[in-house]
C-alpha positions in Angstrom: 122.4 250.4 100.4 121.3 250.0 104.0 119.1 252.9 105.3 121.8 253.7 108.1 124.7 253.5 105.5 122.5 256.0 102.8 122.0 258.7 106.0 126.0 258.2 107.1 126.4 259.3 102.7 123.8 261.8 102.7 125.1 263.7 105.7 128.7 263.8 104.8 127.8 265.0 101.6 125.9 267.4 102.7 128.3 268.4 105.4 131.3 269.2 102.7 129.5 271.7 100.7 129.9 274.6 103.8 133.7 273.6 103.5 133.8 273.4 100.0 131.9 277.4 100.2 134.1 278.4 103.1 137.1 277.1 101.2 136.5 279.1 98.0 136.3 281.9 100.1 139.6 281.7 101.7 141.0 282.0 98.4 142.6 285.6 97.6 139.9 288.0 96.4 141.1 290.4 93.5 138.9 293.3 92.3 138.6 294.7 89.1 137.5 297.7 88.1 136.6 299.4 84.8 135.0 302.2 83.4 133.7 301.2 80.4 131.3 298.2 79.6 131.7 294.2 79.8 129.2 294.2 77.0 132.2 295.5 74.5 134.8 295.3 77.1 135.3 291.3 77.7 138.5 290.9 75.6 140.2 293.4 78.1 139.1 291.6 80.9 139.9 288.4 79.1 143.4 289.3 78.8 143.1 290.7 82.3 143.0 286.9 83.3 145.5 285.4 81.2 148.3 287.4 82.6 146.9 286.6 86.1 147.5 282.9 84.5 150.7 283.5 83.9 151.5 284.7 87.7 150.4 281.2 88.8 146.5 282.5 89.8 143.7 280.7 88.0 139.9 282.0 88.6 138.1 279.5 90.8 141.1 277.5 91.4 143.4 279.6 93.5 141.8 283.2 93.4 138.7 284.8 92.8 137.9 288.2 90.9 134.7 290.7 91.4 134.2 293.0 88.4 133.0 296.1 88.7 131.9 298.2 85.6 130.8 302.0 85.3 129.0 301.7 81.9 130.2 304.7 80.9 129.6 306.8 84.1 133.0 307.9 85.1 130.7 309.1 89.0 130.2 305.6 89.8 133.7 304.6 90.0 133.6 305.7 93.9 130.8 303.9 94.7 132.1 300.8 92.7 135.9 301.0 94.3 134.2 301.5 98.0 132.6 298.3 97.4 135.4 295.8 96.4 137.3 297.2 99.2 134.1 296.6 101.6 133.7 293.5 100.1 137.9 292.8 101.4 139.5 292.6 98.3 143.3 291.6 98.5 144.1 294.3 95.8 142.5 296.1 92.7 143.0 296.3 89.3 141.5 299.7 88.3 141.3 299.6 84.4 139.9 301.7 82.0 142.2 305.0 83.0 142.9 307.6 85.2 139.5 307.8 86.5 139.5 304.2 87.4 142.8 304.8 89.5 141.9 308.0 91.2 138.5 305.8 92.5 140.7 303.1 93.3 143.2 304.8 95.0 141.4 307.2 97.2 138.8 304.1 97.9 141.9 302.8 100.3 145.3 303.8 101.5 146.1 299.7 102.5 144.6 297.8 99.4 147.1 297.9 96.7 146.2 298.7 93.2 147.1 298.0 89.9 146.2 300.6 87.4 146.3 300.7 82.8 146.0 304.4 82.0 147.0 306.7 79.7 148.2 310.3 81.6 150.9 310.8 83.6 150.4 308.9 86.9 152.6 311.6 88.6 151.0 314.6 87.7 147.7 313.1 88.5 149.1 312.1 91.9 149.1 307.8 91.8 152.9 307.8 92.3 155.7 309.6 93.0 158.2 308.2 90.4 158.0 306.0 87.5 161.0 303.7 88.6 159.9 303.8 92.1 156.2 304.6 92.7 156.4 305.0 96.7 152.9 304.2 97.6 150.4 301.3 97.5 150.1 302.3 93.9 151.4 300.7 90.7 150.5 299.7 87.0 151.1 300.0 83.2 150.8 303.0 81.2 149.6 303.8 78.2 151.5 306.9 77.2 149.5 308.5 74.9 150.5 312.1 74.8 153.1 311.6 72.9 151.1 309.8 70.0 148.1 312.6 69.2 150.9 314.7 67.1 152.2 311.3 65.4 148.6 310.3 64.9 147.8 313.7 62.6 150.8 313.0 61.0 149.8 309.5 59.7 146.5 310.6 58.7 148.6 313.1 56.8 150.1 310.3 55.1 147.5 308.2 53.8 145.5 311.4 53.2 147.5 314.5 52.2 144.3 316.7 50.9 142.8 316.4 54.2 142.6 320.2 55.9 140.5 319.5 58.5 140.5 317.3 61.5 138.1 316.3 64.5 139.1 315.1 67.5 136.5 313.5 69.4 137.3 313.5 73.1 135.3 312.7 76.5 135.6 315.9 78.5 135.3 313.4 81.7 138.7 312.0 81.0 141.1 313.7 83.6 144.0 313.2 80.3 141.7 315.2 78.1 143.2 318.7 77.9 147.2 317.0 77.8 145.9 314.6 74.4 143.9 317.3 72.9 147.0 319.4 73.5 149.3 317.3 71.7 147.2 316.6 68.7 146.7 320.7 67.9 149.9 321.1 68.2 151.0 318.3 66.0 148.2 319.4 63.8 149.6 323.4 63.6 152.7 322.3 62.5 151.2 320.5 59.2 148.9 323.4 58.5 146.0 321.8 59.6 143.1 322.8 61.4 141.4 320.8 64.4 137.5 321.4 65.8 137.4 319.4 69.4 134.2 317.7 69.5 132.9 316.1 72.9 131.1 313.1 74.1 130.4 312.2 77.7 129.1 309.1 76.9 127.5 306.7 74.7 124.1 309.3 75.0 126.1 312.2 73.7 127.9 310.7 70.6 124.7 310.9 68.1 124.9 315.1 69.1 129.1 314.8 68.9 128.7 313.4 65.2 126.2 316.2 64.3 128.7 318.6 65.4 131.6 316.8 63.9 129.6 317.1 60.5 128.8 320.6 60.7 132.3 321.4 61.2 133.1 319.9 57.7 135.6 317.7 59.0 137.4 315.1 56.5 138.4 313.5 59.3 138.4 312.0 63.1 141.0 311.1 66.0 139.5 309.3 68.6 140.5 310.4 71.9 142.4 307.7 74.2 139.3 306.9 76.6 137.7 303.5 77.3 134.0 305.1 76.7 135.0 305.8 73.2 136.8 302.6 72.3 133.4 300.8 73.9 131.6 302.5 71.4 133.9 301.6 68.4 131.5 300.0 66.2 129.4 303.0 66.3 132.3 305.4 65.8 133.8 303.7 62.7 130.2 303.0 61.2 129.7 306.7 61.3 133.2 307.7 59.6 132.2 304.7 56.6 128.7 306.1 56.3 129.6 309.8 56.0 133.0 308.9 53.7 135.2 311.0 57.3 138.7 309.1 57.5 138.8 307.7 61.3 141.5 306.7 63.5 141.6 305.3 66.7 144.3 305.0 69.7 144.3 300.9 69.9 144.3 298.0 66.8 140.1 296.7 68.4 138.8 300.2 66.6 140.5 299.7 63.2 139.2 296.6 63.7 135.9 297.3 63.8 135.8 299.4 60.5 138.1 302.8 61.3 140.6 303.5 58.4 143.5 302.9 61.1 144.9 302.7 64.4 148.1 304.0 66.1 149.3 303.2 69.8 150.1 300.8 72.4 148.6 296.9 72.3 145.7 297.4 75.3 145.8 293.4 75.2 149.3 294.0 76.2 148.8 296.5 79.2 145.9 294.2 80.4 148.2 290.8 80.4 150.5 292.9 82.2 148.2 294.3 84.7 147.1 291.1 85.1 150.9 289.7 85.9 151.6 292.7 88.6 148.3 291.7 90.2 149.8 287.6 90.6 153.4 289.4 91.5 151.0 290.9 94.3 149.3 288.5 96.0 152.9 286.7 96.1 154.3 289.2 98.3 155.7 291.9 96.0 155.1 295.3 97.1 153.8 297.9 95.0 155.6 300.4 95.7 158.6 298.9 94.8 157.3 297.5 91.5 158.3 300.2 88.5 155.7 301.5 86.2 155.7 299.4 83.1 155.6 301.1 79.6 155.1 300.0 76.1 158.2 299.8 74.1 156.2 299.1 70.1 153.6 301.2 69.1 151.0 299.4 66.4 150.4 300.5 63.3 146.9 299.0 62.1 145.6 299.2 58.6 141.7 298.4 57.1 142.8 298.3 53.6 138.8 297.3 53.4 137.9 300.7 54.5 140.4 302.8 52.5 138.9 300.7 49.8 135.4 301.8 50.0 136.5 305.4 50.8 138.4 305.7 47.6 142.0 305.6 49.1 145.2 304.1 47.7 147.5 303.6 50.7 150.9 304.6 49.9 152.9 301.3 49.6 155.8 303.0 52.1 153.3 303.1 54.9 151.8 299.5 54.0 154.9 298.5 54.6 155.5 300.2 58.1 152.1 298.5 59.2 152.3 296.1 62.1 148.9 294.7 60.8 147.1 295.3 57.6 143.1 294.1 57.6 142.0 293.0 54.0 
């Protein structure tokens, strides 16, 4: 190649990657926003993407995402949602529950957002009706105060001698006192006791165990919070070391060793977040766009764990199981 002809290359080469940069940032710019951790979150934000898929928007094709993660620190959500809408995000997806949305919310009045929680988006002021939402506001929700009642009553099932249950709960979550609620009451009508237990964050669970133990608890309810499904592992390896019976609010925490699970598919609520966000950036406008709520709770089964506590599951309740790990 002649000298002039290599330049006349070089140069146009070099001249396409501004327009390539300035083209991928014309694309749309979504935010996303969590309080938890990406370190044990991913497959939320996985599924966060496949919905968005589904709407027709592909990462690095025809949108880009920022992520934004707390780690656990419910006070950074604030800082974190000021910054995607700084950085001129087209609309959020605040994930992780209601502290996620309130941050989101309040971060903007223009940018829309998207929210996955599990209170009552009208008492905590993110809408104005389920059907109709009335503000830049919408999202999926995870409707969990009806479920701590029906949770005690499971454990009841597979466990009729236990007296005593725990329910560990993050005293951060703005759902606390409505879940904790539910779950004593369902508990009173069984004759059963409940000790509250708390945990702020990954820090504080070590001193919420040694509480939960000196309580003599036979076993634990997981509180619906994003902190405490991060730390799953650590949750159900504690109930298997210490022979407690643990439940958790979604299928990833029986999963990772707890005797069972009982609620929504998050996987679910994150696909659909992800859909609402693509409905969006076509033009739909949230406040228009109706609340979306599960219709099938899971029931999720470790037949390994009853195993190595001693349990014989009732064959009835196998057979009501959605999913039964072996």
């Amino acid at each position: 190649m002649r000298r002039r002809e290599f330049i006349a290359v070089v140069g146009a080469a070099a001249a396409a990657l501004p327009l390539a940069a300035l083209a991928q940032r014309q694309l749309p710019l979504v935010g996303f926003l969590n309080s938890a951790s990406p370190d044990s979150y991913r497959f939320n934000a996985d599924s966060f993407r496949e919905g968005l898929a589904k709407a027709g928007f592909v990462e690095g094709r025809n949108v880009r995402i920022e992520e934004r993660w707390a780690r656990g620190d419910y006070s950074e959500l604030p800082r974190l949602a000021a910054e995607l809408v700084s950085m001129g995000v087209a609309v959020i997806a605040a994930t992780g529950d209601v502290a996620s949305a309130r941050a989101a919310q309040l971060a903007s009045s223009a940018v829309p957002v998207v929210f996955t929680i599990g209170g009552d988006p009208i008492r905590h002021g993110l809408i104005e009706t389920i059907s109709r939402p009335g503000r830049h506001v919408t999202g999926i929700l995870f409707n969990p105060n009806v479920l701590g009642a029906k949770r005690v009553e499971l454990l009841g099932e597979i466990a009729p001698k236990v007296s005593r249950i725990a329910l560990l709960m993050n005293p951060m979550n703005p759902n606390v006192k409505v879940e904790e609620a539910d779950a004593e009451a369902g508990a009173k009508r069984l004759g059963l006791q409940t000790v509250t237990v708390n945990a702020r964050n990954a820090a504080e669970l070590e001193a919420a165990f040694e509480q939960l133990l000196s309580a003599k608890a036979e076993a634990l309810i997981t509180g619906t919070d994003p902190i405490l499904l991060d730390r799953r592992e650590a949750i159900a390896s504690f109930g298997l070391r210490h022979k407690i019976l643990t439940m958790g609010f979604v299928q990833q925490i029986a999963a990772a060793g707890a005797l069972l699970s009982y609620g929504p598919s998050i996987s679910w609520m994150y696909r659909q977040a992800g859909d609402y966000i693509g409905q969006i950036l076509k033009g739909a406008n949230p406040a228009e766009m109706p609340v979306l709520q599960p219709t099938h709770f899971e029931l999720v089964i470790n037949l390994k764990t009853a195993n190595a506590l001693g349990l014989t599951v009732p064959p009835a309740l196998l057979a009501r199981a959605d999913q039964v790990i072996e």
